[in-house]
N, C-alpha and C positions, 0 to 999 in steps of 0.2 A: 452071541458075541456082539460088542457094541463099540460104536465109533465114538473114541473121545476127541476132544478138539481144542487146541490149547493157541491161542492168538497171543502173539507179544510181538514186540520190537527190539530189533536188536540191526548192530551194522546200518544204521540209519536207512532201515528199511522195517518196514510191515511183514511178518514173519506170521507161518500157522503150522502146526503140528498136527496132523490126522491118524490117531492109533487106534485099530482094533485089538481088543484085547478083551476077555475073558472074564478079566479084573479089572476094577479100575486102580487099584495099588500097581498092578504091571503096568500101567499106560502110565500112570505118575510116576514111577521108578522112570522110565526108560524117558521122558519126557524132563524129567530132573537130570539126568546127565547127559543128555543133548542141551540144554538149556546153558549144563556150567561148561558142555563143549566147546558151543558157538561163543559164549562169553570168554573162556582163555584165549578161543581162538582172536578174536576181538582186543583183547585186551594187550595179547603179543604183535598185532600186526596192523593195528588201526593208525594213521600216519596221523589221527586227531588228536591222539593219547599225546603227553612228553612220557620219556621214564620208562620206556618201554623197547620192546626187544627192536623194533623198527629205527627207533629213535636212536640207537649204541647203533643201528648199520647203517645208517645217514650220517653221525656223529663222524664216524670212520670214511662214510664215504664224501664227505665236505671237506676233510680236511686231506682225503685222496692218500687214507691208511688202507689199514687191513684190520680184517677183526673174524674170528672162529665161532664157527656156531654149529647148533645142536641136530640132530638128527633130523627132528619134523622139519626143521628151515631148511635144510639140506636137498630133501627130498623135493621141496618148493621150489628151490632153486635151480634143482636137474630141469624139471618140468618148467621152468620158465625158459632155462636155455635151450632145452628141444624146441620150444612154443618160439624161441627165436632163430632158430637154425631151420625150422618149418617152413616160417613164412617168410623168408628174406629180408628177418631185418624189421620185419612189419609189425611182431609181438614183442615189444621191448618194454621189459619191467621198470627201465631208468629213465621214461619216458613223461613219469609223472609230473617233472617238474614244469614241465611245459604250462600246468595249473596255474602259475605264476603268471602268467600271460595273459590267460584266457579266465576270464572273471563271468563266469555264465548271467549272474544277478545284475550284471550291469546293462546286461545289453548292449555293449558295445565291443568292437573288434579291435584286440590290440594292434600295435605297430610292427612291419616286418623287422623294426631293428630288432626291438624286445624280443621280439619268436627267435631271431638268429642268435642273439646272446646267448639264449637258453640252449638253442641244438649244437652250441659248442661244449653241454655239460649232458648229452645226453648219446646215448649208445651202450649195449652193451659189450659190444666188440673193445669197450674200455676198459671192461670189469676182467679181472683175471680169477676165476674160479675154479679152485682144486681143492673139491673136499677134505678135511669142514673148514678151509682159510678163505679166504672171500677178501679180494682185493681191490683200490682203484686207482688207475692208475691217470685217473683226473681229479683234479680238485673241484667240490661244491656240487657232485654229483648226488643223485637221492634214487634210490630204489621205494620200489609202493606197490605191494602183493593186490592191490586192490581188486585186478582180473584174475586171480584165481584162489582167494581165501577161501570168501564165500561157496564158488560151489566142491570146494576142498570141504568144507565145513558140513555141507550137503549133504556128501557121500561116505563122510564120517559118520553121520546121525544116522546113515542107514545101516551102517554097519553096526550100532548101538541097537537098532531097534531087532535087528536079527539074532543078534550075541544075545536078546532078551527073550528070542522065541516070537515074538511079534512078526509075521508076514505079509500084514493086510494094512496099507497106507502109506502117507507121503508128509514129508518134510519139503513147505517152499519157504525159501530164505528171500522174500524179497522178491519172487520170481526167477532164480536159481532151484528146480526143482528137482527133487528124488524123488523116484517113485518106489514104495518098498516092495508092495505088491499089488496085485487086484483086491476087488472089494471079495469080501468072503466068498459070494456066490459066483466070483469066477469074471464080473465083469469089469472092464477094465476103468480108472477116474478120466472123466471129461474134462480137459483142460481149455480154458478160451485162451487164444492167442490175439490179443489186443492188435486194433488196427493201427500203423504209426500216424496216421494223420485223423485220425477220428479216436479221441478219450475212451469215449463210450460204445464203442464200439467193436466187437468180437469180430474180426472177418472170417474165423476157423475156429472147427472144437477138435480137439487133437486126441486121440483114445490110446487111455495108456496104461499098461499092466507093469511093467517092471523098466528100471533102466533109469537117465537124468537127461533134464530138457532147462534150456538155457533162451534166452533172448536178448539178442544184442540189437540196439537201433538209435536214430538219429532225433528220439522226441523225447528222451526223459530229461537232459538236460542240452539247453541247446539256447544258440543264438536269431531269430526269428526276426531277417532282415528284407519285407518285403515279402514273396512267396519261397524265398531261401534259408533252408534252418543250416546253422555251422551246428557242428554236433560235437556233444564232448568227446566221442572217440577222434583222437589225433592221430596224424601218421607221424610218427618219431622221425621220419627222414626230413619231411618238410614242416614241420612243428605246427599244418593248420589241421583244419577237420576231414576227415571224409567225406566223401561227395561219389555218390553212385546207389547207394541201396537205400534207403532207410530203414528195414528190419530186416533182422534175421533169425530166426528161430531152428535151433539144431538139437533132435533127438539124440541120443547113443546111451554105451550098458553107464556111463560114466558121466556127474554133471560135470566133474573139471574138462572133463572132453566137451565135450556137449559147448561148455561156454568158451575155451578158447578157442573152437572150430566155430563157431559162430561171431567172435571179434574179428578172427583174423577174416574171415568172406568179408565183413565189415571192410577194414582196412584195406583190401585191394578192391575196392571198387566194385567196379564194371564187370572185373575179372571175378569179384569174388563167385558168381553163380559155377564159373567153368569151376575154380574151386569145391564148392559144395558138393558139384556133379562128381568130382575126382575125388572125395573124400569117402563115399559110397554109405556114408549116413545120411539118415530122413532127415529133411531138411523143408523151409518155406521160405522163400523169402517176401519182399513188394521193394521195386525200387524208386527214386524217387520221383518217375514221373508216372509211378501207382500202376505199375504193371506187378503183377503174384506168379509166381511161380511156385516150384514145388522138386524135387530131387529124391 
């Protein structure tokens, strides 16, 4: 049996595909329809796209309509509102627009008026959801699946690679990772979990047979003021950045799990470690004055 290995980019991220397989027709089979998975998935939910399914529920949510949708959005949409009744408010998908604000390229920190304009079009305690009708009942609001497409898109490709007979390998999207199985002989892929203040550097190897592992943290895209990063995770109540952890990295059988149990520790700070500890998944984090821990 031999490992094939298929690198691309997709979701403006660095992406690789690791199948064992018997054949290499079966690894390119299974490797072609995770490919055209991640790209529908991409193509209906990218807020970069126009013309797209995202763009008709911003269309509606801007103008503070309503608009009906399909199944898989549906299902996106429960697990957004759990991920927000979870965490008090703290995982809110209508939260994107805050982007508006915070221009990471610039380097520089917008104005609190700017942030407060914005967290008057943000919440989802605005949105009125009863499947499949999807309301809002504010104008100039915007929804952005961007916390949980990807490793939705993950846990899909594993399901593909099984449906195909495939049991030996991993799909990382980006660093949204599934594991499908161990390596043939039973051991498990070594995963490095990057330090948030050192590029190049692994601070942990993580051993993994089966299940999805997520990292959320305060250095891939960030404001670097002085020894203070603002971090693009924002907290939708008070429209700035997080400030308490800088990484977080969360095991479970699930990467959609995996990465919203890892944003939201994010989002509550300080709290988030009691978080992690209460969630009763593997877990590591380092907070920002570079203490690691571990749950």
């Amino acid at each position: 049996m031999k490992c094939y290995s298929f690198p691309f980019t997709a979701m403006g991220s660095s992406c690789e595909i690791k199948l064992y397989s018997i054949t290499q027709e079966t690894a390119y089979d299974a490797t072609r329809l995770i490919l055209n998975l991640v790209n529908r998935l991409e193509q209906r939910y990218s807020r970069y796209l126009e013309q797209n399914l995202l763009y008709d529920i911003n269309q509606a949510a801007k103008a503070g309509g309503s608009i009906s949708v399909d199944e898989e959005t549906a299902a996106l949409l429960n697990y957004a509102e759990s991920c927000f009744n979870n965490s008090n408010g703290l995982f809110d998908i209508s939260s994107g627009i805050l982007r508006k604000a915070w221009d990471f390229k610039s380097k520089k920190l917008p104005t609190n008026d700017l942030v407060n304009k914005l967290l008057d079009r943000v919440g989802w305690d605005k949105v009125i959801w009863q499947a499949p009708k999807l309301s809002f009942t504010c104008q100039g609001m915007e929804l952005d699946f961007g916390g949980i497409v990807k490793e939705y898109a993950a846990d899909q490709s594993a399901v593909i690679c099984l449906q195909a007979g495939i049991q030996h390998g991993l799909v990382n999207l980006g660093g949204d990772i599934r594991v499908i199985g161990p390596h043939p002989n039973g051991t498990p892929w070594s995963i490095g979990i990057r330090h948030p203040r050192n590029k190049t550097h692994h601070y942990r190897q993580l051993q993994i047979s089966h299940g999805g592992i997520s990292s959320s943290g305060d250095y891939e895209r960030c404001i670097k003021i002085g020894d203070h990063y603002y971090s693009h995770i924002l907290n939708p109540k008070t429209g700035w950045p997080v400030c308490g952890l800088a990484s977080v990295t969360v095991i479970a059988d699930l990467c959609l799990l995996a990465g919203s149990v890892s944003t939201i520790a994010m989002l509550k700070e300080k709290a988030g470690v009691e978080w992690l500890e209460i969630s009763g998944l593997k877990s590591l984090w380092v907070d920002v004055d570079g203490n690691c821990g571990q749950s």
